[in-house]
ZABAFI-505864 format. One record per residue (C-alpha): residue number from 1; z, y, x. Coordinates in pm, 1 decimal, m for minus. Example, Ala and Ser with C-alpha at 12.3 -4.5 7.8 and 13.67 -1.06 7.14 Angstrom:
# residues 2
<1, <780.0, m450.0, 1230.0>>
<2, <714.0, m106.0, 1367.0>>
# end
This chain:
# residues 237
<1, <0.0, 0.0, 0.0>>
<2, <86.1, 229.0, 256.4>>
<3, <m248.8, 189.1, 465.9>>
<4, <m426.3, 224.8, 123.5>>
<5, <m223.0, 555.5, 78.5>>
<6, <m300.3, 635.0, 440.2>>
<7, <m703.8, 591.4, 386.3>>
<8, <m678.9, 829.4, 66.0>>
<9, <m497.2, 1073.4, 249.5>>
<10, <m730.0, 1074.2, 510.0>>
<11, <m1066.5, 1089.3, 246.3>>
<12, <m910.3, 1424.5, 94.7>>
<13, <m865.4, 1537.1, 416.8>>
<14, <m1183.8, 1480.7, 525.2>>
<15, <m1357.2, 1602.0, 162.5>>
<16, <m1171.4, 1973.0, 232.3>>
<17, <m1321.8, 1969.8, 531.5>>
<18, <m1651.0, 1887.0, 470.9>>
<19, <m1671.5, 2014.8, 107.6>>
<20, <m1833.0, 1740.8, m4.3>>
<21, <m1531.8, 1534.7, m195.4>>
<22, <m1571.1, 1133.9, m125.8>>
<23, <m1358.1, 822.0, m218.5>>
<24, <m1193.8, 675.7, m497.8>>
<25, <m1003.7, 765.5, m798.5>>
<26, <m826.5, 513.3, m1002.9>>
<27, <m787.7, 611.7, m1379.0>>
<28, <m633.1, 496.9, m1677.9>>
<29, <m612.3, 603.6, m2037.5>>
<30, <m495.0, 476.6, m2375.8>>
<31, <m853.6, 218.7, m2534.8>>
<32, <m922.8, 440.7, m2786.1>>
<33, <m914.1, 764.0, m2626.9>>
<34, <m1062.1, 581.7, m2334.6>>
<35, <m1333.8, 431.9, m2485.4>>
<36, <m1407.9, 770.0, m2689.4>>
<37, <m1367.8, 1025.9, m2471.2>>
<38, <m1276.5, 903.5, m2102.7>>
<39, <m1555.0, 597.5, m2033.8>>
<40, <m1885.3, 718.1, m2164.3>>
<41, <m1809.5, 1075.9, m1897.8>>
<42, <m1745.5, 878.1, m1585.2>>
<43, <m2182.9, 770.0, m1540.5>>
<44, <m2212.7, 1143.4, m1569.9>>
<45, <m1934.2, 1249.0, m1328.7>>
<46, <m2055.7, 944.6, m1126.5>>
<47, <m2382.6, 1179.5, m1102.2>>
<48, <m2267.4, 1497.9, m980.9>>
<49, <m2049.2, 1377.0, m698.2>>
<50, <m2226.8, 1048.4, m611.9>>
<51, <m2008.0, 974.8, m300.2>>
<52, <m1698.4, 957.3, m573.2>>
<53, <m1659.8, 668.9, m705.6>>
<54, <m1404.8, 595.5, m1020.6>>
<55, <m1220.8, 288.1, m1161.7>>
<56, <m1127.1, 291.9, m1493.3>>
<57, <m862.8, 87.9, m1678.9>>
<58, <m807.8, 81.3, m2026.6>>
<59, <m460.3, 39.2, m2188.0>>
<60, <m227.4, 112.9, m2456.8>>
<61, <75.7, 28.9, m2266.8>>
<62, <181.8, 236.0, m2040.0>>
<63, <135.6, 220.3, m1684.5>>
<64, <361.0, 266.1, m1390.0>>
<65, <109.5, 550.9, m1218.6>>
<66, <286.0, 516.3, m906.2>>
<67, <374.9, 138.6, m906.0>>
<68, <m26.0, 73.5, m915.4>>
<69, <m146.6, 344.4, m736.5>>
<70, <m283.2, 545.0, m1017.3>>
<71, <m449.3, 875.6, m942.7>>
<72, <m473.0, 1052.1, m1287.3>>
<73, <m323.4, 860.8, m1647.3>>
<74, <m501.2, 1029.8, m1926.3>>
<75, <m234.2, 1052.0, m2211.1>>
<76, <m177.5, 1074.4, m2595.0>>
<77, <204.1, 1190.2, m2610.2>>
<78, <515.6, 1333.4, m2456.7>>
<79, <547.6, 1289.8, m2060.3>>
<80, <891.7, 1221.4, m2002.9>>
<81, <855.4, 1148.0, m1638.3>>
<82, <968.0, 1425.3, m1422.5>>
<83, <820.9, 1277.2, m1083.6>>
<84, <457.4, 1352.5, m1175.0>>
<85, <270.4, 1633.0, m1276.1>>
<86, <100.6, 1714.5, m1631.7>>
<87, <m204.3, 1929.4, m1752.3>>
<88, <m172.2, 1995.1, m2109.6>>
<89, <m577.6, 1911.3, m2223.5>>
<90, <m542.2, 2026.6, m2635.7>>
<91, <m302.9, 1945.2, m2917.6>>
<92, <m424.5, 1670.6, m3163.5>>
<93, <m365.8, 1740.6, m3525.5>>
<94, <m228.8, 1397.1, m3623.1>>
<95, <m301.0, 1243.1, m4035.6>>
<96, <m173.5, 955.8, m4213.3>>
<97, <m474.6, 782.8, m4371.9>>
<98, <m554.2, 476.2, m4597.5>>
<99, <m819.4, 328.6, m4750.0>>
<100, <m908.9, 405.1, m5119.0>>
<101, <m850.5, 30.2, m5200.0>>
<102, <m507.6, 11.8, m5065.4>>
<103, <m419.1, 360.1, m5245.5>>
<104, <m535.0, 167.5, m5562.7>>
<105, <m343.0, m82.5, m5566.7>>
<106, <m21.8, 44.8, m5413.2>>
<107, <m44.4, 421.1, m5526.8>>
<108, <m52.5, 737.9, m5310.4>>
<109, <254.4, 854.6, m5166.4>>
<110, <338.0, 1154.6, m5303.7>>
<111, <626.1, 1242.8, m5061.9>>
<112, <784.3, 1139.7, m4714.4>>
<113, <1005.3, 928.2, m4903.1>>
<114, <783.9, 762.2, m5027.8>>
<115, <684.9, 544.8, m4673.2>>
<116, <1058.8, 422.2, m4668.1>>
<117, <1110.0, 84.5, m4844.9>>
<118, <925.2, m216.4, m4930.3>>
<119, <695.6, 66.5, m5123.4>>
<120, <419.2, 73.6, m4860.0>>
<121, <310.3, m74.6, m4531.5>>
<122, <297.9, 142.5, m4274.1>>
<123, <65.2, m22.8, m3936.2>>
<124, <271.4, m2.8, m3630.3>>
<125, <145.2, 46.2, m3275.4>>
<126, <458.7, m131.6, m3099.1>>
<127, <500.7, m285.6, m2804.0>>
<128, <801.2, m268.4, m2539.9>>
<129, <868.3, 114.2, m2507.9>>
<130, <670.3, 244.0, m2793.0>>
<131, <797.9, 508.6, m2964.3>>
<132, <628.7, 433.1, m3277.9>>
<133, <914.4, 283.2, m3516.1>>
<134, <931.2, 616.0, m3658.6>>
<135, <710.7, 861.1, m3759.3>>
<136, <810.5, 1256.0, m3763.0>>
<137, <625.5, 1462.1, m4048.5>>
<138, <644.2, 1864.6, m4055.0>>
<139, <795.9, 1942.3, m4414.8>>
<140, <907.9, 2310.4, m4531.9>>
<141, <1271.5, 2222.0, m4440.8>>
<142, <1140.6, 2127.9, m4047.5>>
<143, <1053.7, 1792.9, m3833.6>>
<144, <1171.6, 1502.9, m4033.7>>
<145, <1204.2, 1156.3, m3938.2>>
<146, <1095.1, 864.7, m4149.0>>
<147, <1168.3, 507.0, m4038.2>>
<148, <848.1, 333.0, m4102.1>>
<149, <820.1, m33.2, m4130.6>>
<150, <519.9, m282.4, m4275.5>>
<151, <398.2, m679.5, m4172.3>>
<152, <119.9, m595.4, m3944.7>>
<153, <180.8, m433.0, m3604.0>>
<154, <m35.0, m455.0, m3253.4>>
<155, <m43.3, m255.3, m2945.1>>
<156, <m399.9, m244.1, m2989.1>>
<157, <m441.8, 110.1, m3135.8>>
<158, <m820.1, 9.0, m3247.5>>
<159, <m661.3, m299.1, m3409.5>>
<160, <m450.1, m99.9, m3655.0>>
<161, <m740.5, 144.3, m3740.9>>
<162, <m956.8, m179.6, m3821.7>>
<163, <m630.7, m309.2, m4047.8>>
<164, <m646.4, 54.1, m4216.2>>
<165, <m1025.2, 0.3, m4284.8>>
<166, <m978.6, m337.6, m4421.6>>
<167, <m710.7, m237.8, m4659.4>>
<168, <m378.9, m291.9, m4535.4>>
<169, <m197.4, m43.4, m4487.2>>
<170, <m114.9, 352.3, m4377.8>>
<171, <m175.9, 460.0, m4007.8>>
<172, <m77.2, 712.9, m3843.1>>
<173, <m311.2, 859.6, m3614.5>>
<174, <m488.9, 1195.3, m3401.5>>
<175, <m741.9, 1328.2, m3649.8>>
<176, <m1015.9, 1323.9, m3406.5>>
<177, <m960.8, 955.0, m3317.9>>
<178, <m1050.7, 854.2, m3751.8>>
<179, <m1265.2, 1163.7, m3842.6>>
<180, <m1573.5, 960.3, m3893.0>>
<181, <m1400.4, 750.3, m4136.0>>
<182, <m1244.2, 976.0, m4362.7>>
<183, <m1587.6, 1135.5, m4361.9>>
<184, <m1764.9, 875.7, m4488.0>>
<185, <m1503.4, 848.2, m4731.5>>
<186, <m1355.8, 502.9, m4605.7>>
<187, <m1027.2, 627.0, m4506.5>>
<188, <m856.9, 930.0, m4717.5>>
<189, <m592.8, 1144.0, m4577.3>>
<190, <m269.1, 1127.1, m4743.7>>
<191, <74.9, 1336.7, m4745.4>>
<192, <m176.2, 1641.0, m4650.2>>
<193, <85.4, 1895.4, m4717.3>>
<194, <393.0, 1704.0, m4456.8>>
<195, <111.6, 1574.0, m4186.8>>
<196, <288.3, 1400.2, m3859.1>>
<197, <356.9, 1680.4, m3556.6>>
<198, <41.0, 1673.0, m3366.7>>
<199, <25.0, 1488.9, m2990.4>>
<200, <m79.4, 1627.8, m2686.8>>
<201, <m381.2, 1504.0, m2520.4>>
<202, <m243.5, 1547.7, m2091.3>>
<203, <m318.2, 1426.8, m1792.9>>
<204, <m63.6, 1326.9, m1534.7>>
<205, <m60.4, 1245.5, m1151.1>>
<206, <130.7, 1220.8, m867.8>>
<207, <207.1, 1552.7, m756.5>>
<208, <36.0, 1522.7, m407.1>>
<209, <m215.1, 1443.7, m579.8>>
<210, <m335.2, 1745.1, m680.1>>
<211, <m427.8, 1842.7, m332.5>>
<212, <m683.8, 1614.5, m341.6>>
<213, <m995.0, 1806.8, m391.2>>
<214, <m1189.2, 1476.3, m590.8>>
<215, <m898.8, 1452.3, m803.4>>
<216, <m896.2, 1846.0, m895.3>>
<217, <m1285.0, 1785.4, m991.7>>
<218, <m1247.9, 1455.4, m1201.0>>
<219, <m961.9, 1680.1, m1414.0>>
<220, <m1156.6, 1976.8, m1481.7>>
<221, <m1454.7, 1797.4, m1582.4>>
<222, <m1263.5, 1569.7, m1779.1>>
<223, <m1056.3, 1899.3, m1955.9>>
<224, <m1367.6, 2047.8, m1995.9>>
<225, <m1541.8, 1741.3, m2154.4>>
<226, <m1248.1, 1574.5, m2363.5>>
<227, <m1210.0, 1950.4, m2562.9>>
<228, <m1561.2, 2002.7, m2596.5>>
<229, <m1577.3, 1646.4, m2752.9>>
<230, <m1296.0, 1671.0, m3010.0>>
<231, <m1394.4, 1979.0, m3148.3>>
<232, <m1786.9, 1803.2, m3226.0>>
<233, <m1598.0, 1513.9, m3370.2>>
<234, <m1405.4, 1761.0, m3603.2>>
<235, <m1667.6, 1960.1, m3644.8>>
<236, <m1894.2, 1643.6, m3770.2>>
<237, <m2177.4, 1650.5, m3482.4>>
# end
């Protein structure tokens, strides 16, 4: 690990001198938001800086950055770890949706208290460490926190957007991430008036990390490219 290190240190070194930035930068970001937003910009990244080359890996758990030798996380959520550094990308309006089938035959919420109980399923995204057993909607009277329970959870966020589709429950999700399907009608947004507090999208890294002048590029362009991407999924292009 350390000659690894040592070789990377020694890349950004020579990239500020030299001004053309060279090596490798290990990523990772949630599957959604990776497979979205992160994956289809790394060909054209890949083309600008050609002697940069980029690994990606996809995950919904979350992954010890400096354990594997992560250069930038991408990141739906709160960073609570104080050993790396963040750059705040956009807030994500957040909806709970549901498929007009399942709001037949279960009947549309018509207030937070509504989700507690045997009532409705909610579809979980749990797995060690989540922070997904509850779900915090804004009402008039502030942030309110509604333990949320139902039969199907995965940490797969895809998975419980699929489950949504086919009828089985309420998820809770970033806008951006089920646009297209409340579009087309298949999912319908519910509680519109108490929505969930929105999630940042952030990136995080190691702190020297920042130094490194490949690393600098593959944020901005990714910054640049995640909030020009949202706003054409909101905006329906």
């Amino acid at each position: 690990k350390k000659v690894l290190e040592s070789v990377a240190e020694a890349e950004a070194a020579v990239s500020a001198l030299s001004g053309q930035p060279r090596g490798t930068i290990r990523v990772t970001a949630p599957l959604g938001l990776g497979r979205r937003l992160i994956a289809s910009g790394i060909p054209e990244f890949r083309d600008r800086y050609p002697d940069i080359e980029v690994r990606l890996r996809l995950s919904d758990h979350n992954v010890d950055i400096m354990k594997e030798g992560i250069d930038i996380a991408f990141r739906l959520g709160l960073i609570e770890d104080s050993s790396l550094r963040m750059r705040g990308i956009m807030d994500c309006e957040r909806v709970l949706a549901a498929s007009p089938a399942y709001l037949a035959a279960r009947g549309e919420p018509a207030a937070p208290q509504d989700l507690i109980g045997q009532k409705h399923d909610c579809l979980l995204l749990r797995f060690p460490g989540a922070k997904e057993y509850t779900w915090t909607l804004r009402t008039p009277e502030g942030p309110q926190k509604i333990e949320v329970r139902g039969p199907f959870d995965s940490d797969d966020g895809d998975v419980i957007t699929g489950w949504a589709l086919a009828g089985r429950g309420i998820v809770n999700k970033p806008r951006f991430d089920i646009e297209p399907f409340i579009r087309d009608g298949r999912l319908k947004v519910i509680l519109p008036d108490t929505p969930p507090e929105p999630v940042q999208l952030a990136a995080v890294y190691p702190h020297r990390k920042f130094q490194d002048p490949k690393v600098r590029l593959l944020l901005d362009f990714m910054a640049e490219r995640c909030q020009r991407m949202i706003r054409d999924i909101l905006a329906g292009r």
